[in-house]
N, C-alpha and C positions, 0 to 999 in steps of 0.2 A: 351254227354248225361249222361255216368257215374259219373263223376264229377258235374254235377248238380244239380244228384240227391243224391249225400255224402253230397252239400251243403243246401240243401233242409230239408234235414235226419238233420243234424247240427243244424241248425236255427231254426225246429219246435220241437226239442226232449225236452229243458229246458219249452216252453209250457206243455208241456204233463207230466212231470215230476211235475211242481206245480198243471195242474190242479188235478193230481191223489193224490197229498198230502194235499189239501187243505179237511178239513171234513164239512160233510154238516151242513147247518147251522140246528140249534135247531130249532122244532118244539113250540112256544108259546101259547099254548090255554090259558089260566091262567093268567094274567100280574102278578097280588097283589100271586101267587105263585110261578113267578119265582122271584119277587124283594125276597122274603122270603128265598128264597134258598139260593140264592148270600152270600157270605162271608165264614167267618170261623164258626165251627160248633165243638159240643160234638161229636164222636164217638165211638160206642164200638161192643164189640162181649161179648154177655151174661158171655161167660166164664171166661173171662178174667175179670169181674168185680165181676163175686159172692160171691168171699171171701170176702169181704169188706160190711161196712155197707154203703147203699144204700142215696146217696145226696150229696157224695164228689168228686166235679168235678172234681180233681186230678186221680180220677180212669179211666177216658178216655181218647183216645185218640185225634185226632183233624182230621178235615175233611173240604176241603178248595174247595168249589165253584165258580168257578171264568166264564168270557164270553170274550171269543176274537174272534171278525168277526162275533159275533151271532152266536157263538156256545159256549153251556156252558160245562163246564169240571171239573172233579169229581177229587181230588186228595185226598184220606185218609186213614191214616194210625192209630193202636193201637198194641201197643208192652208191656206185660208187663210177665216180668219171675219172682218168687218171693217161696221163701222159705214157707214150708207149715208151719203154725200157730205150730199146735201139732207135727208136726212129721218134724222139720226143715233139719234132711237131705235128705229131698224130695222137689223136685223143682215142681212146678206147672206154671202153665203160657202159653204164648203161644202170636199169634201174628195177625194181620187180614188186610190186605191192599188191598186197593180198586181205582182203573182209570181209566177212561175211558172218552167220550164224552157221553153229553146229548142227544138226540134223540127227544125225547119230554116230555114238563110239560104242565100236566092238574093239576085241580082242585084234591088237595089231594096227586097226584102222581106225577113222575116222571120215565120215563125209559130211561136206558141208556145203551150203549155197550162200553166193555172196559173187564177186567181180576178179575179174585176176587181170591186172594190168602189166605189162612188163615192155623193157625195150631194153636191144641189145645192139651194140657194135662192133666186136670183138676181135672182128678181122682185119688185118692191117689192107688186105688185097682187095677188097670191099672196095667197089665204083661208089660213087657218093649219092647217096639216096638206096643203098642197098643193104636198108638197115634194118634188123627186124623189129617187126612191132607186131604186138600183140593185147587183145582187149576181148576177157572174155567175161561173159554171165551168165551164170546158173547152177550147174550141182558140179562138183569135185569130191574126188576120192583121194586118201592120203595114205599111202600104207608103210608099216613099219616091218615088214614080214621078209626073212629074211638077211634085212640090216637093221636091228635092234637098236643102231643110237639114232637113226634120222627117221622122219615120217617124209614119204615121197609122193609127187602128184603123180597119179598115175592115170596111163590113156591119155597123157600132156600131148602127144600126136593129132587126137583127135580136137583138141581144146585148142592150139596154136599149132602151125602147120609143124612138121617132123624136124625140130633142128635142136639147136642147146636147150630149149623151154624145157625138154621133156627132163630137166633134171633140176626140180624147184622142191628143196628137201626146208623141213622144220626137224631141230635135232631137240632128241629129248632129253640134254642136258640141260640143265635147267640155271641159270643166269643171273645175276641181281642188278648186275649193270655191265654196260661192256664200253672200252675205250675206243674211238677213234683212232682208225689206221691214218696215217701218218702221209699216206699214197692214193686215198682216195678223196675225190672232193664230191659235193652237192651239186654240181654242172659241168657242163664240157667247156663252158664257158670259165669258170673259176680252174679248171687243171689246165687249160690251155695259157692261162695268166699263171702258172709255177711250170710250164713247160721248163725252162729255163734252168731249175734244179735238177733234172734227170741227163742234161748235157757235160 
């Protein structure tokens, strides 16, 4: 009897093991707003784009919508460190990453659970260690309602405390590749090493 039930245990556990990994499928209200989603996408986090003048799509990041088994899934990231204009040996920049599964899309919105990472330094007046960070997990709402070209986090107050976070947009232009800005690097540590260009 003990042995049949070690092979019992054996045989049903690789079941239980997919069925607990498999994520449920997406919620569809919407069709003509999930096709809209789907692909690659502009992304950014206000901060990280303000020093720049405002239309250059090289200032965002990228953010990649994709559906497997009917379920849609969020992969996006924005990274940009960069010497400040007037005072170049001050790094500014920061960074914003966003994953998770889709849950559901309605008309205008979407929400989804997954992680939202972000850090920002923005301000040149900032005592050092006065930088913000943020780490969050679990449900997000993204609404397009309103302003029809960007999807925005919304309630970002309640998710990271009330500062620049509250404006982490996916735009619903849709993208096939995008260049590298010229201004931004991958660390504070690599813009600090081209400080030296902005003098």
């Amino acid at each position: 009897m003990k042995n049949l039930f070690l092979i019992l245990t054996f045989l049903l556990m690789p079941t239980a093991v997919i069925a607990q990994s498999e994520p449920a499928k997406t919620i569809v209200e919407d069709e003509d707003e999930a096709a809209l989603l789907l692909g690659r996408h502009l992304f950014s986090q206000y901060g990280l784009t303000s020093g720049y003048l405002p239309g250059f799509y090289s200032e965002f990041g990228t953010g990649a919508i994709s559906v497997h088994k009917k379920t849609y899934k969020v992969d996006a990231e924005h990274i940009c460190f960069y010497p400040n204009f007037r005072y170049p040996d001050y790094i500014e920049g920061g960074y914003v990453r966003l994953k998770g599964n889709i849950t559901k899309i309605s008309k205008n919105n979407f929400t989804m659970n997954g992680t939202l990472e972000s850090f920002d330094d923005d301000d040149i007046y900032k005592k050092e260690g006065d930088e913000e960070y943020c780490h969050y997990k679990g449900e997000m709402t993204f609404s397009r309602k309103g302003h029809p070209k960007y999807c925005r986090l919304q309630k970002a107050g309640d998710i990271c405390k009330d500062n620049i976070y509250r404006y982490i947009d996916m735009f619903t232009k849709k993208i096939a590749r995008i260049d590298p800005n010229e201004y931004c690097y991958p660390s504070a540590k690599d813009a600090a090493n081209h400080s030296n260009d902005f003098r």
